[in-house]
C-alpha positions as CSV (number, residue, x, y, z in Angstrom):
1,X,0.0,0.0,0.0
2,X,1.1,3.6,-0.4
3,X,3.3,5.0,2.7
4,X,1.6,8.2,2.9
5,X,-2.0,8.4,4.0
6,X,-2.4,11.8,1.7
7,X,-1.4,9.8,-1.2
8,X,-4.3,6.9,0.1
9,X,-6.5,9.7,0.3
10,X,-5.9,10.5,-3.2
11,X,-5.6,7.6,-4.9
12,X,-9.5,7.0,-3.4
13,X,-10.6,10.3,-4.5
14,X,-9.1,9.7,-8.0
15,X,-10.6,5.7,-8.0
16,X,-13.7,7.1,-6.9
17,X,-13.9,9.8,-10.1
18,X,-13.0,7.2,-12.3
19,X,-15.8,4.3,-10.9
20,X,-18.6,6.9,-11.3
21,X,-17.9,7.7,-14.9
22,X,-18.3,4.1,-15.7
23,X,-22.0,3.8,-13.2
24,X,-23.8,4.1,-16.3
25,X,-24.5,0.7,-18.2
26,X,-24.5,2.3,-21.6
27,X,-20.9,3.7,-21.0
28,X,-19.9,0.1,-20.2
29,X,-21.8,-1.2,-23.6
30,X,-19.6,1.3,-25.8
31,X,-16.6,-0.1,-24.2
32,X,-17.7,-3.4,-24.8
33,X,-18.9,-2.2,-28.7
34,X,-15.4,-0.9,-28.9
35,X,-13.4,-4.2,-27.6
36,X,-15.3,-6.4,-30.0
37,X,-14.8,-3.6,-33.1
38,X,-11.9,-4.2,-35.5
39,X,-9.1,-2.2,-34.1
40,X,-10.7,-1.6,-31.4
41,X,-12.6,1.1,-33.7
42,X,-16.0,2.5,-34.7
43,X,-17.4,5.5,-36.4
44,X,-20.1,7.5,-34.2
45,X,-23.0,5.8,-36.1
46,X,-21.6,2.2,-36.2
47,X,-21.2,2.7,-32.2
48,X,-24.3,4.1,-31.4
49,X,-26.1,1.4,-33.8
50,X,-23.7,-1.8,-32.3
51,X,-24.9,-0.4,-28.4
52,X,-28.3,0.3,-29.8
53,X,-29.3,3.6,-28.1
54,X,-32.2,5.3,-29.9
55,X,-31.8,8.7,-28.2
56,X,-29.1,10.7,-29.6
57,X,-28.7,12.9,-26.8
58,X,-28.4,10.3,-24.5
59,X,-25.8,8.9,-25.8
60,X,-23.8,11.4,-27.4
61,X,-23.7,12.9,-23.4
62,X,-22.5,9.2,-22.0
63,X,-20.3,8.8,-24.5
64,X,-18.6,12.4,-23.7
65,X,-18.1,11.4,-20.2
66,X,-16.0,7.8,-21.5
67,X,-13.5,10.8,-23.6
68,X,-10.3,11.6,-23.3
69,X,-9.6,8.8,-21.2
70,X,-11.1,5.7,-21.8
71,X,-12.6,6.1,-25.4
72,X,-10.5,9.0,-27.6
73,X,-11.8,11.3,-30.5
74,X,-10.3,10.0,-33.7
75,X,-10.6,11.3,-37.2
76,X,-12.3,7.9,-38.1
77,X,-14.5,7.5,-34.9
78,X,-13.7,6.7,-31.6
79,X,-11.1,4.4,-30.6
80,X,-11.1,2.4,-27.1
81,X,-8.1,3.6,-25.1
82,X,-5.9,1.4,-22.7
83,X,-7.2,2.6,-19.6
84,X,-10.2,1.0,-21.5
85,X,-8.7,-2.1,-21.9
86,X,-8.1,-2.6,-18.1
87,X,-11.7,-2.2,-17.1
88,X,-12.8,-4.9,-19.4
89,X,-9.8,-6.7,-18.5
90,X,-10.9,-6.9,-15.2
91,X,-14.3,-7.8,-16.1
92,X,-13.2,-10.5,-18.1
93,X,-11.2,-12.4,-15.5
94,X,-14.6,-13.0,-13.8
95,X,-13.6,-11.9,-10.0
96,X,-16.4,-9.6,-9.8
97,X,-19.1,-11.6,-11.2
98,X,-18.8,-15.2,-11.4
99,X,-18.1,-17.8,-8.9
100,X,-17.0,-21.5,-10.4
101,X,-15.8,-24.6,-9.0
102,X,-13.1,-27.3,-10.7
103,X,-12.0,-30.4,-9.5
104,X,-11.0,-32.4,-8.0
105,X,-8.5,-33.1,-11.0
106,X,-6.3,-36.4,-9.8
107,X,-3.1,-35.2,-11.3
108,X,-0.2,-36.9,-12.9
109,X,1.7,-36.9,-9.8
110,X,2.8,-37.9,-6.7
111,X,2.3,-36.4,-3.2
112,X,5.9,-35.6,-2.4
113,X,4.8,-36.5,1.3
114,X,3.0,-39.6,1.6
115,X,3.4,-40.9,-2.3
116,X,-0.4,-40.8,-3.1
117,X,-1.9,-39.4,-6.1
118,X,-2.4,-35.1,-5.6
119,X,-5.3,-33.6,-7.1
120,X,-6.1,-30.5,-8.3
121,X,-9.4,-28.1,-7.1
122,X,-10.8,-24.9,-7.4
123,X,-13.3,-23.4,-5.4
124,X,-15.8,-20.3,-5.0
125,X,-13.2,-18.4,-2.9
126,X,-11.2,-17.9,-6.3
127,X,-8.3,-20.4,-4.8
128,X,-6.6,-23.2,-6.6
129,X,-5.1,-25.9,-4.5
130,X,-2.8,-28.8,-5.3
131,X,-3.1,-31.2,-1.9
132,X,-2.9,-34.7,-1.1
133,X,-6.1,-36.2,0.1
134,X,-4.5,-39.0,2.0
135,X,-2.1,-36.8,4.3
136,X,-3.2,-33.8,3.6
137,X,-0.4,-32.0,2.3
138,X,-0.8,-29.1,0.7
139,X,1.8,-28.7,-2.4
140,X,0.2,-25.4,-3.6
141,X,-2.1,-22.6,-2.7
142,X,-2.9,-19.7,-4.9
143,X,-5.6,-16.9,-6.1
144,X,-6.9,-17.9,-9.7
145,X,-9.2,-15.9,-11.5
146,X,-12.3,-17.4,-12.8
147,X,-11.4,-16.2,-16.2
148,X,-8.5,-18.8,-16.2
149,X,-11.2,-21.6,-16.1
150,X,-13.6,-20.6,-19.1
151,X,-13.6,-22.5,-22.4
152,X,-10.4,-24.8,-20.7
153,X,-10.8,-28.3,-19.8
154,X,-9.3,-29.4,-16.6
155,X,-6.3,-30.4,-17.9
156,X,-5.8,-27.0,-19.5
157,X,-6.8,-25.7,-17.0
158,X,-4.2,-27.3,-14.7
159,X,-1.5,-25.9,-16.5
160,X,-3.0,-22.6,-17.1
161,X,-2.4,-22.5,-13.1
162,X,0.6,-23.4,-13.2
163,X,1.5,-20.8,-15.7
164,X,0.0,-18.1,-14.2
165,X,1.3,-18.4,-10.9
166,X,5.2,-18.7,-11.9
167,X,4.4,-15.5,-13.5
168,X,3.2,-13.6,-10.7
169,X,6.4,-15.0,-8.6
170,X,8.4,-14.0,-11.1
171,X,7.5,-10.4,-11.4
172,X,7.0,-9.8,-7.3
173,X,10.3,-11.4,-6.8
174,X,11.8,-9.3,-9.3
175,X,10.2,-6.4,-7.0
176,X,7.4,-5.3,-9.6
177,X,4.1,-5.5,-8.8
178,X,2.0,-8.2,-11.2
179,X,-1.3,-6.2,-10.9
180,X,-0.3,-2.3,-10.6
181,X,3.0,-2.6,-11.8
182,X,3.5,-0.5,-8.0
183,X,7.4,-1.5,-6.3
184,X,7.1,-4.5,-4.0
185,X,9.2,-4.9,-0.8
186,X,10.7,-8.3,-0.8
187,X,12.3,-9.8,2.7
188,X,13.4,-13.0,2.9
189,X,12.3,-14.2,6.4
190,X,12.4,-17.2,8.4
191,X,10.4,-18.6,10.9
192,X,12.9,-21.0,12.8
193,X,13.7,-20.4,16.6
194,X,16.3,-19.7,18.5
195,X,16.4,-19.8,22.6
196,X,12.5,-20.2,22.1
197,X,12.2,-16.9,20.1
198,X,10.9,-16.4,16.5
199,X,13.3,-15.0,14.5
200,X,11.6,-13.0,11.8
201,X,7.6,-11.8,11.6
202,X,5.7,-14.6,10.6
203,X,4.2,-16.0,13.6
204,X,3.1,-12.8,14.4
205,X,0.8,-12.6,11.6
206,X,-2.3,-14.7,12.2
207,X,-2.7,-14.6,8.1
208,X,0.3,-17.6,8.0
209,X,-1.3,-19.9,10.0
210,X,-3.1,-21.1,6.8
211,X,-0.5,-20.6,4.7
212,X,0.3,-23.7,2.4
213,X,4.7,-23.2,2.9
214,X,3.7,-23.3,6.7
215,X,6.3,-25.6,7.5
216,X,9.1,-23.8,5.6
217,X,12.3,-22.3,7.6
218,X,12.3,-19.0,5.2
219,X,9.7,-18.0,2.7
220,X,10.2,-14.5,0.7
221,X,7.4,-12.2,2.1
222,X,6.5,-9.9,-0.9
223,X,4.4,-6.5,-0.2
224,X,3.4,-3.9,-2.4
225,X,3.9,-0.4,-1.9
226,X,1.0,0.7,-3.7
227,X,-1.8,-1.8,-4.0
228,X,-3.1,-4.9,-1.7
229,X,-0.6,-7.6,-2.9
230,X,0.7,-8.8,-0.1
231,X,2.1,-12.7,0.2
232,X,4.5,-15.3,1.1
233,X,6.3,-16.9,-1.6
234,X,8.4,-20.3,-1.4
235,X,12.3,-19.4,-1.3
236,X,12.8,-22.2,-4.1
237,X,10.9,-20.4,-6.7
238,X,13.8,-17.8,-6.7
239,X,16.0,-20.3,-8.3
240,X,13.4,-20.5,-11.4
241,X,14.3,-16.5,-12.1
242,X,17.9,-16.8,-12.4
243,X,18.8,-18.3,-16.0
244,X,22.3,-19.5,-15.0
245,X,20.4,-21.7,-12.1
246,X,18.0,-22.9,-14.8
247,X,20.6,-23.8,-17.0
248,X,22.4,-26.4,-14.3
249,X,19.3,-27.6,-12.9
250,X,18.7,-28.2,-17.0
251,X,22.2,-30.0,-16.6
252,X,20.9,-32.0,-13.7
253,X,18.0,-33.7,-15.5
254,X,15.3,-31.2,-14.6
255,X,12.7,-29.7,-17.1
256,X,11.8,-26.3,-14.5
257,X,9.5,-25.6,-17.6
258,X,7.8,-28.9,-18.0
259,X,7.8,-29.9,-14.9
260,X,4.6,-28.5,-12.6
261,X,5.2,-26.2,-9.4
262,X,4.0,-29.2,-7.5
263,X,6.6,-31.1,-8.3
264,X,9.8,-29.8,-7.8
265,X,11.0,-30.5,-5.1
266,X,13.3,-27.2,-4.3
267,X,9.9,-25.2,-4.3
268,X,7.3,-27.4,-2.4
269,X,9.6,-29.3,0.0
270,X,10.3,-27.5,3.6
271,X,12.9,-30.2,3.7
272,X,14.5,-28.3,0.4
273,X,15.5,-25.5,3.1
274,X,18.0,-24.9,5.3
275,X,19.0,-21.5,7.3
276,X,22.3,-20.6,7.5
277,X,22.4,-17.4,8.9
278,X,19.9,-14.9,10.3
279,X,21.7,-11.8,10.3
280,X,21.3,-11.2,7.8
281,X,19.5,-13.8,6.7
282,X,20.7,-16.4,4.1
283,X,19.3,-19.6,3.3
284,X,20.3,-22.7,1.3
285,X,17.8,-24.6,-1.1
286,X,18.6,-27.7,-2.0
287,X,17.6,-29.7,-5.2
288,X,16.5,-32.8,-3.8
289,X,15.5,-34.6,-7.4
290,X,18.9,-34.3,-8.5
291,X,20.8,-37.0,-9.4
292,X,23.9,-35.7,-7.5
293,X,23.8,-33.0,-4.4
294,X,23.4,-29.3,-5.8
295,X,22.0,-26.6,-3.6
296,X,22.4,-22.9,-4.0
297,X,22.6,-20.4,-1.7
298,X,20.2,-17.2,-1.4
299,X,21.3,-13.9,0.1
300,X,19.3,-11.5,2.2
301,X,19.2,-10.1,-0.9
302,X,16.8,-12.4,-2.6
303,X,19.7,-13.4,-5.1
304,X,21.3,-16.5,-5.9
305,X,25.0,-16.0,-4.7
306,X,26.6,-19.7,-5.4
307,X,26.0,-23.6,-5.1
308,X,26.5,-24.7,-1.5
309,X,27.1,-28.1,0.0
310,X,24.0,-29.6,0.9
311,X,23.5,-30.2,4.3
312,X,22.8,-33.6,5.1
């Protein structure tokens, strides 16, 4: 979120402007008449026909209000604008409308706790989880947007998922926001004890306690600056951002791109983790699929400094 509660204040006032201009249904059928036009383009009499308003004045005056930022004034019409696009971008990914349910999808892998077959499901709280019904593990947890789920089937829709997600890792641990593009504090924090304290701030955050990387020593916690993005990610995924990593894990045997979140191991496995310092804090991941040992270590930082020696 912002740091200054005048900038808050602002940014509301602002939101708040832009919300009302689009109250009116009709404005939101010429942005829709616009998004399904070639080039995003219509004349005034092709728009007002495709959103079928009879009285001129009407929508002459509605379609004034969408200028100059979401619909602009062209010499062949009016063109839909990118602030434009993001409305109907985030009408199209369903969060405000629809609520579906997926699953559960047995998947083509093994619990990485127990050995029994994980499954896939999402439900109406716009979460997709990968757990084990046997043990109850839980491999993965993540927001999905209903959007990802129409005209898929589940197998597509599996991997659609899995997509998604690595790209929202990516761009927070990168330290960009994946929804307002806003700068994102990353910390790499740890939750193991010393002399019966917690080192770090996760315990103190009653939000964790259902968090699936529970068990993990460090997670990166990831919080944007501007917006509500706020989350743990699993340390592991840090090595799928550095392309010298991905190249010797490719060396080792392992496909990061083929092969699901779920299982690799370095990502889902608490057991893949090992603190070696707290101050400041570094950590060592360890690539437990690999035919030989290979672990790297993570600075404070959030970079990958070197291979270590795994711990054993």
């Amino acid at each position: 979120m912002a740091s200054d509660p005048s900038d808050r204040t602002q940014a509301a006032t602002d939101a708040e402007s832009a919300f009302m201009t689009l109250s009116h249904d009709l404005r939101l059928e010429i942005l829709l008449a616009l998004w399904d036009a070639p080039g995003f383009s219509l004349s005034f009499s092709e728009l007002r026909k495709t959103v079928g308003e009879r009285d001129s004045g009407s929508f002459t005056y509605h379609l004034s209000e969408l200028r100059d930022h979401f619909v602009a004034k062209t010499d062949e019409g009016y063109e839909l604008q990118y602030p434009g696009h993001r409305v109907l971008d985030a009408i199209q990914s369903g969060v405000f409308h629809e609520q579906v349910a997926v699953g559960p999808v047995e998947l083509d892998t093994d619990c990485r706790a127990c050995g029994e077959q994980l499954t896939f499901k999402y439900d109406t709280d716009y979460i997709a989880r990968v757990r084990c019904s046997d043990c109850g593990n839980r491999a993965i947890e993540w927001p999905f947007d209903p959007g990802g789920i129409a005209d898929r089937d589940d197998d597509a829709i599996v991997a659609a998922f899995d997509r998604r997600t690595r790209l929202i890792w990516s761009c927070a641990l990168d330290g960009v926001c994946p929804f307002c593009a806003g700068r994102v504090d990353r910390e790499l924090t740890s939750q193991v004890h010393e002399e019966g304290a917690c080192v770090g701030v996760i315990e103190q955050l009653d939000r964790y306690d259902e968090y699936f990387a529970r068990d993990h020593p460090a997670v990166v916690a990831v919080d944007c600056e501007r917006c509500s993005f706020y989350s743990f990610i699993p340390v592991g995924v840090v090595l799928l951002t550095r392309p010298a990593v991905s190249g010797r894990l490719h060396e080792a045997d392992i496909d990061v791109r083929a092969t699901p979140l779920w299982d690799l191991g370095f990502v889902v496995d608490a057991d893949a983790v090992t603190v070696r310092d707290t101050d400041p804090m570094c950590v060592d991941v360890s690539v437990l699929d690999a035919p030989e040992s290979l672990a790297f270590t993570i600075d404070a930082s959030i970079d990958v400094i070197g291979e270590a020696t795994p711990e054993t």
